[in-house]
N, C-alpha and C positions, 0 to 999 in steps of 0.2 A: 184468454180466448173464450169465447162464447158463442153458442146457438147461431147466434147472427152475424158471428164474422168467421163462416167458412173458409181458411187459408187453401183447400185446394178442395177439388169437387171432381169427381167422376165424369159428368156430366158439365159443357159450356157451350156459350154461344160457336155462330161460326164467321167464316168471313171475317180476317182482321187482314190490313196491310202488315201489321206487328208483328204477326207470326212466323215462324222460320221451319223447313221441315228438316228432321233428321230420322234417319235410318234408323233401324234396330239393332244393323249389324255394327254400327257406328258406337252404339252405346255400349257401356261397361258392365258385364253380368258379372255375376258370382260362378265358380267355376271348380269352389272347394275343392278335393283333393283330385278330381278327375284328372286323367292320363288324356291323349289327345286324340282314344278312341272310346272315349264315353265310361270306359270303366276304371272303378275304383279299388285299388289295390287294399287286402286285408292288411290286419296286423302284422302278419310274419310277410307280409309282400309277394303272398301266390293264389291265394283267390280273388278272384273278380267277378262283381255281380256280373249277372246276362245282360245282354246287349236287346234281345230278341225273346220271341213266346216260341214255345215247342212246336207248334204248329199257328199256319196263318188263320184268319176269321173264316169261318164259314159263310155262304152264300145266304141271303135271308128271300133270294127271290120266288122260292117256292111254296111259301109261306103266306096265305092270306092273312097280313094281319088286319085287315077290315072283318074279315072274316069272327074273326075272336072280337074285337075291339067295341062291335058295332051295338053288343050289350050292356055295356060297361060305362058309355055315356053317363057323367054326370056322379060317377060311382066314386068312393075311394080305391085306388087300386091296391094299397096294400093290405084290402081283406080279401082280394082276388087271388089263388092262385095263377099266377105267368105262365107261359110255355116258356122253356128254357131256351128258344129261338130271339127273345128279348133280351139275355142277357148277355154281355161280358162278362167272362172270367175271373172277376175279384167277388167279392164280399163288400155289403155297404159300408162294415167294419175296416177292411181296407183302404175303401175308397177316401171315411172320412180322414183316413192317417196323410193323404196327401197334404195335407195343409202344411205337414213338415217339409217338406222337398224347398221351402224357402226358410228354413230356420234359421238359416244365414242373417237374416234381418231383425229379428228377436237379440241374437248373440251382438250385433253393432249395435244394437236400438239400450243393451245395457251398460255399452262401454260412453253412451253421449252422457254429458255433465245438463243439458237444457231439456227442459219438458217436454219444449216444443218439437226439437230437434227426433227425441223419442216417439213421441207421437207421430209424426211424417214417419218413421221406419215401422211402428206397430201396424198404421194404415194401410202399406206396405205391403203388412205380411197379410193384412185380412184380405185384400182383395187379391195378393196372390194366391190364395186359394181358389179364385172362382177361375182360374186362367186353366186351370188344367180341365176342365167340361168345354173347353169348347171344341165341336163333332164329337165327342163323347156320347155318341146318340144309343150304345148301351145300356141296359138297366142293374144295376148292381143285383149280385143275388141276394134275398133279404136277408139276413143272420137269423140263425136257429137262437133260439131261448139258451141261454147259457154257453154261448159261443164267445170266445173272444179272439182277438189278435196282438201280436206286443210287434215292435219295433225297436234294436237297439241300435244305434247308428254314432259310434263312438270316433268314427271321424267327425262328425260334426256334433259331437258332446248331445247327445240325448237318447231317450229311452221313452217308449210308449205303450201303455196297456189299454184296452178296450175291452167291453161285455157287451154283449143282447141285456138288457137288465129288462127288458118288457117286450112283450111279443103284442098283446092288442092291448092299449095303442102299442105297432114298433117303435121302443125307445131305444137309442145306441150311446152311451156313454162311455167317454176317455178321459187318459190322464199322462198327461206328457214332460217330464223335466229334464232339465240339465244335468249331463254327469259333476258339472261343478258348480252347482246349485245356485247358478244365476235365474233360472225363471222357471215358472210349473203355469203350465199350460193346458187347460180343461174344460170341458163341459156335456153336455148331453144333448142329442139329435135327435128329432121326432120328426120325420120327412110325411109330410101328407104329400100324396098323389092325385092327379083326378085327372078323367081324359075328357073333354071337350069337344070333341068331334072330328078337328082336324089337328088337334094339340092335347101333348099333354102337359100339366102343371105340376111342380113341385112346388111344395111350403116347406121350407125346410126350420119348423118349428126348433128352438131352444137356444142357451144363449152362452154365447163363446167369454171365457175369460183366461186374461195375460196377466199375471204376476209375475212383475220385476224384482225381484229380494233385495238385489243393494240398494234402492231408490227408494222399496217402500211403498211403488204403485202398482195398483192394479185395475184394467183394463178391460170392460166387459162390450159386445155387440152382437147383433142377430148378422146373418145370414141374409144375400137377397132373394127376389123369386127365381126359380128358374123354368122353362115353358122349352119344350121339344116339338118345332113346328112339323107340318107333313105327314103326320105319321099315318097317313094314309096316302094321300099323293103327291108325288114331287121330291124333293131332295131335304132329308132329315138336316134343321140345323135347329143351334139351340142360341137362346137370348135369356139373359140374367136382367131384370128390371127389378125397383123399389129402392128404398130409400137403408143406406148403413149406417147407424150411428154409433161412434166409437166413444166410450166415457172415460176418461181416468179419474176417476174414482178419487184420487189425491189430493189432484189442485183441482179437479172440476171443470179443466179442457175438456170439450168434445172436437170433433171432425165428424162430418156428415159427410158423407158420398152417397150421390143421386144418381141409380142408373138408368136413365129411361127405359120407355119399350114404346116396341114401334109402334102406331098408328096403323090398322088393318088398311085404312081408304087413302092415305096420307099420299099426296101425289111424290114426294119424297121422304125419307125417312133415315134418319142417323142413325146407324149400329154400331152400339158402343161394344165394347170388348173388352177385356180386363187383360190389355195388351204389355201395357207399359203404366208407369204412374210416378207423375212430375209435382212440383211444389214449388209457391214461390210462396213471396210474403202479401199478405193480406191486399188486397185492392177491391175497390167498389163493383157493385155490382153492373152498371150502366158501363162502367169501364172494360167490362170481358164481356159483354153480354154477344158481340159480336165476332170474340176469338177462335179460332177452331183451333180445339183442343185434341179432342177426338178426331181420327180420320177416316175411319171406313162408312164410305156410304151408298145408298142405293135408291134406283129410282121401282118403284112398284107399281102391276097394273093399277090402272086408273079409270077402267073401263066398268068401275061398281065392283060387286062382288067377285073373288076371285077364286079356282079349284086350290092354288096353291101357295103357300107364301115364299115369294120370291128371297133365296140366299143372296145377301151380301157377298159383292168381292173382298176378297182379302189381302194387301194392300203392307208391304214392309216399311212404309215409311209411319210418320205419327208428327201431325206438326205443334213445334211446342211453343208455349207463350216465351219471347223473350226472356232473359235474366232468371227462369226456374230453372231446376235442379231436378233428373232425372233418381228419384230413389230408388226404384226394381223396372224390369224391363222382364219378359217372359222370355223363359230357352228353347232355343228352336227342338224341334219333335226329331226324332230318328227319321232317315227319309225312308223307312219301311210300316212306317209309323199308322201310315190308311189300312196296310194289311193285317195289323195286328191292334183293331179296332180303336186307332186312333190312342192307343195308350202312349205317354210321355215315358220320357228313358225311366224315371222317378218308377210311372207304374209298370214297369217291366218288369220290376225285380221283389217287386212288392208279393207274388207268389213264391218266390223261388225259395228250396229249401236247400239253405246251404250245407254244407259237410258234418255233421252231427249235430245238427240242430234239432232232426227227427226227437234226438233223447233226452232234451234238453226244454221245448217248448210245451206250453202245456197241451194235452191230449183235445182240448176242447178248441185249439188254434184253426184261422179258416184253413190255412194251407194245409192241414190235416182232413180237408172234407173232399170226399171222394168224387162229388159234380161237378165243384170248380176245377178239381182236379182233371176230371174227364174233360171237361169243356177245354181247359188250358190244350190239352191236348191235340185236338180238333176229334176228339169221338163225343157225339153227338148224341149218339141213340143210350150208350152209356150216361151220360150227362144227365137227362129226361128222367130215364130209370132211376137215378140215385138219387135225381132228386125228389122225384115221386115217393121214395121208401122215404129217405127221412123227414120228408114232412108228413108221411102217414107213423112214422115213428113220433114223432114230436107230438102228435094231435093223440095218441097210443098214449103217452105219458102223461098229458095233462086230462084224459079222461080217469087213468088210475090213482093220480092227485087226488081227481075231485072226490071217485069214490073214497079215497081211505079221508077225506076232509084234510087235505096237506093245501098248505099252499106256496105256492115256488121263492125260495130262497137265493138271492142274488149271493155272489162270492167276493166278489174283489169292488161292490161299488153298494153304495148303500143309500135309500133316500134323505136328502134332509134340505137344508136353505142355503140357495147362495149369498154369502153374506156381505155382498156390494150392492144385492138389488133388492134382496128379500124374498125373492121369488123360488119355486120350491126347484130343487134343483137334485141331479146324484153327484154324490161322494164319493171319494177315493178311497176304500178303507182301507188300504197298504196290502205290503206283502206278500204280491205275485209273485216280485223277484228274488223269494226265500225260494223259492223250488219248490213246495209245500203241496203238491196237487193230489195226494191221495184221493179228497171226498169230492172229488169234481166230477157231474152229471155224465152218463155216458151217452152222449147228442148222435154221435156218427155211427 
């Protein structure tokens, strides 16, 4: 396979008599060890993550955020400080750990004997990442300089560590493997922000790689755009456009997935979704050009310029091109899900600190910072305040670097090359999970 015989695309024609629609509820998810109320039983069989956040979202409607925003035009936003009325309750550190919530695909993508076959599940797992932003129309808290997060999640065999390794530019770097060392899963995040007027942009700078150990392959792709409309009038939704390319590195297969983006004037417009994701075997392009693949769509004003961009319905069916193969399909959200800022069951539990974890994670962990904390909570005015101190802490600490002439020492990730692309990359230098955390920054 090559370049120019995309076996399955993000993005296709519409209109085919060919097509057939099928439900979501129809298709086959993954459902790992979950109980048949969302939670997952521990080891010894009596803890279960949270279902729920400690308190619901708070209200944002007294909040101008035109007000704040209307300077900021054209700016980067992550050298702004935010009002903490922008964010959700995770860490960006957390947010990027979501990408595990489908590891399930990785773990089948090692048991296939065909390359091909692998590749259709790695694609899979890239784009089920972008499923969990959607109404996600919070902003992650940035991560403090020497922050990290780990993940151990031993019903489904893996383990995760993250750092802050750079504050300007924001760089977020992790490292993710198998407890039975079928695949380690890695790279580093550099999110540029910029607000537009009536949107904002993310880039989400840096480049993701999948190593397979029994096969021998490894797997590297970017991230696509993502753009938050409204954010001054209308109804906050969010659109992933650009182009994925996934490489295996091995045999030299790619997959491209094309996400469009909408047309501001377009008398109709296709909104695509990282809904579900099908596959068949190769066919021409004049031969799908017509298929709807993608099913959500909308018609927008048309009357020129417009105050707001019109949300897409949303829509449980997907219709698929005959004779493909359904490989991930997205898990439907908790239906409590809009009150607690649209977070997926996945991010619900991603703060929680379970039963002596306190003594056991390192001190620099988000769940140890006391504004996510507060925000989790719904105290608000606590939130602001903590988070005020510790970035005047942070900004405290690299003005006494400068003077003693220090300069900041990453711990658990170090720079160097990724060695599939060439391009400069962070490393993993081991050994978070020796327990080892004496000489670790005091950030909180």
């Amino acid at each position: 396979m090559n370049s120019e015989e995309e076996f399955y695309d993000a993005e296709t024609g519409l209109e085919s008599d060919d097509s057939c629609e099928v439900s979501f509820k129809d298709a086959p998810v993954y459902e790992g060890k979950q109980t048949s109320n969302g939670r997952v039983p521990s080891e010894n069989g009596v803890w279960e993550r949270r279902t729920t956040l400690p308190a619901p979202m708070f209200s944002r409607n007294d909040f101008s955020i035109w007000g704040f925003l209307k300077k900021c035009i054209g700016m980067e936003l992550s050298k702004i400080t935010m009002p903490v009325v922008f964010n959700e309750p995770l860490s960006f550190l957390q947010r990027i750990t979501e990408y595990m919530e489908h590891a399930y695909l990785i773990h089948k993508a090692c048991t296939m004997s065909d390359s091909i076959e692998r590749m259709q599940l790695v694609a899979a797992f890239a784009v089920s990442a972008v499923a969990s932003q959607w109404d996600r129309t919070g902003k992650p808290f940035n991560p403090l300089l020497g922050e990290t997060y780990e993940l151990t999640r031993e019903d489904e065999s893996y383990r995760l560590i993250s750092e802050q390794v750079s504050h300007h530019p924001p760089i977020s770097a992790f490292f993710a493997e198998s407890l039975s060392q079928d695949f380690v899963f890695h790279g580093s995040i550099y999110p540029k922000l910029k607000f537009w007027g009536k949107s904002v942009e993310a880039e989400p700078k840096g480049t993701m790689t999948l190593e397979l150990s029994k096969h021998k392959e490894a797997y590297t792709w970017t991230n696509p755009m993502c753009c938050v409309h409204n954010v001054i009038l209308g109804k906050l939704w969010i659109e992933q456009y650009g182009t994925v390319e996934i490489v295996n590195h091995s045999t030299g297969d790619k997959c491209v997935l094309n996400f469009k983006p909408c047309g501001m004037f377009a008398v109709t417009c296709i909104k695509y979704q990282a809904e579900c994701l099908a596959v068949k075997p190769y066919i021409t392009f004049d031969s799908i050009q017509n298929i709807k693949y993608q099913n959500t769509s909308y018609e927008q004003n048309t009357g020129g310029a417009v105050d707001a961009d019109e949300m897409p319905d949303v829509q449980e069916t997907v219709t698929m091109i005959p004779g493909s193969t359904l490989q991930w399909r997205i898990a439907p959200r908790p239906a409590h899900s809009a009150q607690m800022y649209n977070f997926t069951s996945f991010a619900m539990t991603l703060n929680e600190l379970e039963p002596g974890m306190e003594g056991v994670i390192a001190p620099t962990d988000c769940r140890l910072r006391p504004d996510i904390r507060a925000m989790e909570n719904g105290d608000i005015d606590t939130a602001s305040q903590e988070k005020e101190r510790l970035e005047e802490k942070q900004r405290a600490a690299r003005r006494e670097r400068a003077k003693d002439g220090e300069d900041w020492s990453t711990r658990w990730f170090h720079q160097g090359v990724n060695p599939y692309t060439g391009t400069s990359d962070w490393v993993y230098t081991g050994g978070y999970f020796d327990r080892k955390y004496s000489d670790l920054p005091d950030i909180y």
